[in-house]
C-alpha positions as CSV (number, residue, x, y, z in Angstrom):
1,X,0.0,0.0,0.0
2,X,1.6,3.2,-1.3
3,X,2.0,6.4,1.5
4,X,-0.7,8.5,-0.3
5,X,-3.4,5.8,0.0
6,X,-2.5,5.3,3.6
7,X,-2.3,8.9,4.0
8,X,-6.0,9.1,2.5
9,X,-7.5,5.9,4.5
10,X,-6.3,6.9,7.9
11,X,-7.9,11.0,7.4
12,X,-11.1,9.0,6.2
13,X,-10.7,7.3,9.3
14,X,-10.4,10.1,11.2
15,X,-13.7,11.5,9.9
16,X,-15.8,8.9,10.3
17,X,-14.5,8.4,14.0
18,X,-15.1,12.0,14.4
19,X,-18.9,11.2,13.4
20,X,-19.4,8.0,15.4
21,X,-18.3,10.2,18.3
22,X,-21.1,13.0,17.4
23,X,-23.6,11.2,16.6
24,X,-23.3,9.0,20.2
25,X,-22.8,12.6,21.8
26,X,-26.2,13.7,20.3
27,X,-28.1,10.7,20.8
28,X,-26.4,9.3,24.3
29,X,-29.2,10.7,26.4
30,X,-32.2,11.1,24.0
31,X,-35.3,8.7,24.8
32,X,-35.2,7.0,21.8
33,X,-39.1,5.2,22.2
34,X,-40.3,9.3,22.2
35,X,-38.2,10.0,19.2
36,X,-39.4,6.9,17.3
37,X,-42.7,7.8,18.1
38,X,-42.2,11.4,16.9
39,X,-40.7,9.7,14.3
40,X,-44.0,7.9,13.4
41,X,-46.4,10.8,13.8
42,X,-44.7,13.5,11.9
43,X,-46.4,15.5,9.2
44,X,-44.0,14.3,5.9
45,X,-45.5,16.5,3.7
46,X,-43.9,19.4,5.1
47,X,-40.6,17.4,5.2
48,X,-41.1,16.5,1.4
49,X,-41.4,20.2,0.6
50,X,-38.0,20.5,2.3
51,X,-36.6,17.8,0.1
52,X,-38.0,19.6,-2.9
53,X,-36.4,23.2,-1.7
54,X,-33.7,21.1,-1.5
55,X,-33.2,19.9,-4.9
56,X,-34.4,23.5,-6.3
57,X,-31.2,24.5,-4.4
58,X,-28.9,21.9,-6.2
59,X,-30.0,23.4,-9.5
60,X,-30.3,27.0,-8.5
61,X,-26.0,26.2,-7.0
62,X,-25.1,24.7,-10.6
63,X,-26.8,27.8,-12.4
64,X,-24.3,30.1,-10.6
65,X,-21.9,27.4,-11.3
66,X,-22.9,27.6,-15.4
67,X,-22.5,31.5,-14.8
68,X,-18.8,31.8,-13.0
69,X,-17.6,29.5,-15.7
70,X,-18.4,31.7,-19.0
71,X,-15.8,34.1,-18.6
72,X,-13.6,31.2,-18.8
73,X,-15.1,30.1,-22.6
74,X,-16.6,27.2,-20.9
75,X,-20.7,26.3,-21.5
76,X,-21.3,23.4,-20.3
77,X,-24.8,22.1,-20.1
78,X,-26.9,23.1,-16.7
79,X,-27.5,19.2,-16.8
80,X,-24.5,18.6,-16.5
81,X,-23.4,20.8,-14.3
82,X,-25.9,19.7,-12.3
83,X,-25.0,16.2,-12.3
84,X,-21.5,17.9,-11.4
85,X,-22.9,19.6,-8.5
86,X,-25.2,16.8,-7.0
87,X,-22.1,14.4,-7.4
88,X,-20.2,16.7,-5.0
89,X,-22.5,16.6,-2.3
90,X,-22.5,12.8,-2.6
91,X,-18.7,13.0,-2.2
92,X,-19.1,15.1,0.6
93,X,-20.9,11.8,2.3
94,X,-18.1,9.6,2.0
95,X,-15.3,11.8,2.5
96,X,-15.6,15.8,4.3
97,X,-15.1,18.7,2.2
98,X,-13.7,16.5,-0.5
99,X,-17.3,17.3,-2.3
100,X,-15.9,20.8,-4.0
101,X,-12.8,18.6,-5.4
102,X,-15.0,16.0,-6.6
103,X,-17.9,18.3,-8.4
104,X,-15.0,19.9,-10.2
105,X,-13.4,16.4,-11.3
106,X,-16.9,14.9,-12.1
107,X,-16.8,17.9,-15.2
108,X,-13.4,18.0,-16.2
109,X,-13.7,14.5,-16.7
110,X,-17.3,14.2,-18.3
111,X,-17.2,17.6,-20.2
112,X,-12.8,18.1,-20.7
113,X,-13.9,21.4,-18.6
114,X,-10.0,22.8,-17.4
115,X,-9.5,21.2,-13.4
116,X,-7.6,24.4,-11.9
117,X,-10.2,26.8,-13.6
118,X,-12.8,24.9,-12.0
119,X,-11.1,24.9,-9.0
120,X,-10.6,28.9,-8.7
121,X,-14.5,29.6,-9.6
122,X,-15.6,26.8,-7.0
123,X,-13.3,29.2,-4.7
124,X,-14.9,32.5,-5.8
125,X,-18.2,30.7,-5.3
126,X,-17.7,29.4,-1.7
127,X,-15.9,32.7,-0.6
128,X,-19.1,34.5,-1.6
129,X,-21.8,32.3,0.1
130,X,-19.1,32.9,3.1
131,X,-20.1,36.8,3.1
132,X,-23.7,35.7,2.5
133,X,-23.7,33.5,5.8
134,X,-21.8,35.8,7.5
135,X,-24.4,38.3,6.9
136,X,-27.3,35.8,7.6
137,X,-25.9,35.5,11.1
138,X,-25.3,39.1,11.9
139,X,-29.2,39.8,10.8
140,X,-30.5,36.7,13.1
141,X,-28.3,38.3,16.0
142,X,-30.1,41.5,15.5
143,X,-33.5,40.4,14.6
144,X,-33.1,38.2,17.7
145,X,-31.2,39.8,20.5
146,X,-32.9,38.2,23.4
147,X,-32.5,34.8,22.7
148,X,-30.2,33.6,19.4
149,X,-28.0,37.1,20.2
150,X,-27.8,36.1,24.0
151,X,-26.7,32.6,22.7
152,X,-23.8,33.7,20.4
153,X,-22.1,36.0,22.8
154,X,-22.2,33.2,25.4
155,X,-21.4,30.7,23.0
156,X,-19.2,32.2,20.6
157,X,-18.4,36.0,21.2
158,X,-17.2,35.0,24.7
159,X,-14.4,32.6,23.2
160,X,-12.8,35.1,21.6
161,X,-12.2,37.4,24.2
162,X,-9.6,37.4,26.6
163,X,-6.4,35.4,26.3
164,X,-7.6,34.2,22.9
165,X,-6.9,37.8,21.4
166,X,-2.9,37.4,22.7
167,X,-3.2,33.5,21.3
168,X,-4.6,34.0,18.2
169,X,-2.3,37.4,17.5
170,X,0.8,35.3,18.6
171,X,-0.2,32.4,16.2
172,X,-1.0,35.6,13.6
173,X,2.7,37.0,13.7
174,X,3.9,33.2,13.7
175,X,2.5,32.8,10.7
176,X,3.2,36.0,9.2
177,X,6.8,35.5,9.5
178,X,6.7,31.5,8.3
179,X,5.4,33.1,5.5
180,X,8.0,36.2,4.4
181,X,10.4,33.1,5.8
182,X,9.6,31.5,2.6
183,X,9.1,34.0,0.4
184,X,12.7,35.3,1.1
185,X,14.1,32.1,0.6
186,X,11.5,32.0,-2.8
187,X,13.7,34.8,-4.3
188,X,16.9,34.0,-3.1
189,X,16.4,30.1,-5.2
190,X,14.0,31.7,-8.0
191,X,16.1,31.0,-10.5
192,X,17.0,27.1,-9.6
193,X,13.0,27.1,-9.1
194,X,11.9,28.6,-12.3
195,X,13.8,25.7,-13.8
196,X,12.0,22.9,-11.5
197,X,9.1,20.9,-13.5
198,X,7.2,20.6,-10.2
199,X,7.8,24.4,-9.2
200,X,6.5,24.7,-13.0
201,X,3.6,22.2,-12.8
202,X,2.7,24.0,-9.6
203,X,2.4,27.4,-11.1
204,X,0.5,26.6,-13.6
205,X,-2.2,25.3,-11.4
206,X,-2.3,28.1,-9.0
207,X,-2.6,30.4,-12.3
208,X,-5.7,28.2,-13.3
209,X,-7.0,28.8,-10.2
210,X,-6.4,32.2,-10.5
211,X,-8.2,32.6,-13.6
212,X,-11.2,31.3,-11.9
213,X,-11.2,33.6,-9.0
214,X,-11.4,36.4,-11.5
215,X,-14.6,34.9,-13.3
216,X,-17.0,37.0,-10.9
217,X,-15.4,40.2,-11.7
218,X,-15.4,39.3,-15.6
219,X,-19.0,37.5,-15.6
220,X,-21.6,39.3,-17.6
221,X,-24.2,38.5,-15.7
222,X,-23.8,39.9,-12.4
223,X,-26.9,40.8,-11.6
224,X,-28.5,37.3,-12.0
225,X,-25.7,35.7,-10.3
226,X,-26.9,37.7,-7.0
227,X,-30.4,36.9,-7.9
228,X,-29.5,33.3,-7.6
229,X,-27.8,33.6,-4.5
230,X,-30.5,35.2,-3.3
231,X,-33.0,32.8,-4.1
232,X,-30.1,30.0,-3.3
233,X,-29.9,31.0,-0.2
234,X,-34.4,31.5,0.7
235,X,-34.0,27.8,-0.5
236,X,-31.8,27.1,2.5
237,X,-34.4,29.3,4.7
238,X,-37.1,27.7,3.3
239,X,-35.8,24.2,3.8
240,X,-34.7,24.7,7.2
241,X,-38.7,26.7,8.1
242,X,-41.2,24.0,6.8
243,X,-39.5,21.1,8.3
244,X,-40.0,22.9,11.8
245,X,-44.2,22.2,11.1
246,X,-43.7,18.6,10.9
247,X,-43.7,18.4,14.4
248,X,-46.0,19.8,17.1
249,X,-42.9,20.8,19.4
250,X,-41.9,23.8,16.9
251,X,-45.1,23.9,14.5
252,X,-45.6,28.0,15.8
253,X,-42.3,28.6,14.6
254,X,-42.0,31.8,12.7
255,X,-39.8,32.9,9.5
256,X,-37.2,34.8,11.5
257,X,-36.7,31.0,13.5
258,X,-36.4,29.5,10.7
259,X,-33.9,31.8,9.9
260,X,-32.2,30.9,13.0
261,X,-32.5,27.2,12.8
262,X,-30.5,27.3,9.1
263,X,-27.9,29.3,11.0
264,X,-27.3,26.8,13.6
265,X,-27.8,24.2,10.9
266,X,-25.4,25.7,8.6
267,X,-22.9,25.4,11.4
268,X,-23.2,21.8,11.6
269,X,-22.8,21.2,7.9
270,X,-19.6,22.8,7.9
271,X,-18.2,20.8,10.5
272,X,-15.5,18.0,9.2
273,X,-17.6,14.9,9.4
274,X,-19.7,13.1,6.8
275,X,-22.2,14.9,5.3
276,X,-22.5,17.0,8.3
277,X,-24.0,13.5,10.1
278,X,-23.6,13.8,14.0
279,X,-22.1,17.4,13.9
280,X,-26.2,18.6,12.3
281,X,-27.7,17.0,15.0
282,X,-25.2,18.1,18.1
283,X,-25.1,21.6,17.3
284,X,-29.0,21.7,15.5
285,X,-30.3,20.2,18.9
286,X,-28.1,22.2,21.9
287,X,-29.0,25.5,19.7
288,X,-32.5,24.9,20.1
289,X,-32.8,23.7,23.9
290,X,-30.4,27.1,24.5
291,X,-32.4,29.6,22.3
292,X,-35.8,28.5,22.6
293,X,-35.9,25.5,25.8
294,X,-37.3,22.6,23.1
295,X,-36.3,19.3,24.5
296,X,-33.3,17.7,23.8
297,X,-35.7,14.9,21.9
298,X,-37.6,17.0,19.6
299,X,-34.7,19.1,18.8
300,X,-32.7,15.6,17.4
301,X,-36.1,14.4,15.8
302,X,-36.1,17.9,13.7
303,X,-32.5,17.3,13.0
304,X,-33.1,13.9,11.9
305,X,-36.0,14.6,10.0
306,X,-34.0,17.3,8.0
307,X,-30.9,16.2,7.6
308,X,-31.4,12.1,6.7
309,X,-34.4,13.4,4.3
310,X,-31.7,15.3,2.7
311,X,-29.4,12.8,3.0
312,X,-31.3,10.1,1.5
313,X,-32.2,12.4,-1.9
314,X,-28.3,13.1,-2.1
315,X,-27.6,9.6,-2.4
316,X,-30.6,8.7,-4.7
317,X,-29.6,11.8,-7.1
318,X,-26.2,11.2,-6.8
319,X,-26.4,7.8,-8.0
320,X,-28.8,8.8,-11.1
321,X,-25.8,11.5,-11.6
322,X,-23.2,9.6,-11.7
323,X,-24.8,7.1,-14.1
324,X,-26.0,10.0,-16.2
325,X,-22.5,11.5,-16.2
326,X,-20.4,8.5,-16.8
327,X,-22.4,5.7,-17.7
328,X,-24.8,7.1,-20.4
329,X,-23.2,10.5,-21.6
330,X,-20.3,10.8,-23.2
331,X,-21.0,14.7,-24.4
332,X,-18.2,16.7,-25.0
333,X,-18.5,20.8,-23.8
334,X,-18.5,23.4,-26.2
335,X,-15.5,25.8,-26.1
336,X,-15.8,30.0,-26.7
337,X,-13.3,32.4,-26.8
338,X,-13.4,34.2,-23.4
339,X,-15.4,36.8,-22.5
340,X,-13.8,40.6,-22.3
341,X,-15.9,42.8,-20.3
């Protein structure tokens, strides 16, 4: 067994441990007979809307997707894009955050779209829905200052004040200096570097990605990019709302709960387990037992209700991608000059 393999089985490893350990943590102490009978009387027509918000959202991501790429001459099909997209987030179940690498493989090698192009708009893209979450979460704090404000600044705001400032500003300049370190040492060898094929490989790549980091400031469409994200991003919301009527425990839940319940969700996808399993349900059930007092058991039977409905489309529509991408398509993408804005 070669060192990369190993390298690869033992992070995999890592992560699934990592879930085990969650999802024990967040079930340990749950009645389980009340949450299988929760389980039995839930409304699943407003958890089958969720699904369906759910799958709008895979089409509205590849859209934006379709769009970041044009600058770059690249039109692929919003099928397969799609496919691309869906593909990702069935990656994402086997192995975290290896879903953004995989979406962009899935259509460089179905579509001969360029890897490291991909790579840099998949970049652009995720640092954007960053600012959009981030902005999210400063307008739940506000709209909610009593309860989801109260819980962030004893949850989160506290953390980082106090020692953590010195910490984190050591670790700062630590890393500041690792870096001019190298850069120095860059110049000083750049001529025995220019003429190293890995150096050269290398730079190649990070120029690809490059490329795509630019495609938001060359797109045309702007405008419905935003638009998109927008309606991307009321998908989420929407998702996270109409799951909370399934249940009689958080039926009067309002919009501006919702809101909050896809912020604390959103912090459990993001975690480095699979698919967000364990990490969803941990955070998705404390939040809601801090913010609003639900029991620990109907906050895990909204988390489960959401997340393995999710979870169970993904690997259903990931499968049908898959086959659709590899199996019975062998399309090649259509190539344009670049745009120039």
């Amino acid at each position: 067994m070669n060192k990369k393999r190993l390298n690869n089985i033992l992070k995999f490893s890592i992560f699934f441990l990592l879930t085990v350990f969650l999802l024990y943590f967040s079930f340990k102490d749950a009645r389980m007979d009340e949450l299988l009978a929760g389980l039995k009387a839930a409304n699943y027509s407003w958890v089958l809307l969720g699904v369906l918000l759910g799958i709008a959202a895979y089409f509205i991501r590849a859209r934006r997707w379709q769009l970041l790429m044009e600058p770059l001459g690249y039109k692929p099909k919003l099928g397969a894009v799609y496919n691309a997209v869906v593909i990702g987030y069935l990656a994402n179940l086997l192995f975290p955050r290896f879903g953004e690498i995989a979406r962009c493989g899935a259509l460089a090698k179905s579509d001969k779209a360029p890897f490291d192009k991909l790579v840099g708009t998949v970049v652009a893209e995720r640092a954007f829905d960053t600012l959009c979450l981030i902005a999210i979460v400063l307008s739940a704090f506000f709209l909610r200052v009593d309860t989801f404000g109260k819980f962030m600044r004893e949850n989160v705001l506290s953390k980082l004040s106090g020692k953590d400032y010195l910490s984190g500003g050591l670790a700062a300049l630590l890393l500041a200096a690792g870096v001019a370190l190298l850069a120095l040492l860059a110049w000083v060898f750049r001529r025995r570097l220019r003429q190293n094929s890995l150096v050269q490989k290398t730079r190649s790549f990070v120029k690809g990605i490059g490329d795509g980091l630019k495609t938001f400031v060359t797109m045309r469409r702007r405008w419905e990019f935003l638009l998109q994200s927008v309606l991307l991003w009321a998908c989420y919301w929407g998702m996270s709302w109409v799951v909370l009527f399934a249940i009689p425990a958080t039926a009067h839940f309002g919009a501006v709960d919702g809101l909050i319940i896809m912020v604390l969700g959103s912090f459990g996808v993001v975690a480095p387990t699979n698919g967000g399993l364990g990490a969803f349900h941990a955070i998705t059930s404390i939040g809601m037992y801090a913010i609003y007092a639900i029991p620990e058991t109907d906050g895990l039977l909204y988390a489960t209700l959401t997340h393995e409905s999710q979870m169970l489309f993904i690997i259903i529509l990931g499968i049908i991608a898959y086959a659709q991408a590899f199996l019975f398509s062998r399309k090649k993408i259509r190539h344009e000059p670049p745009n120039n804005p």
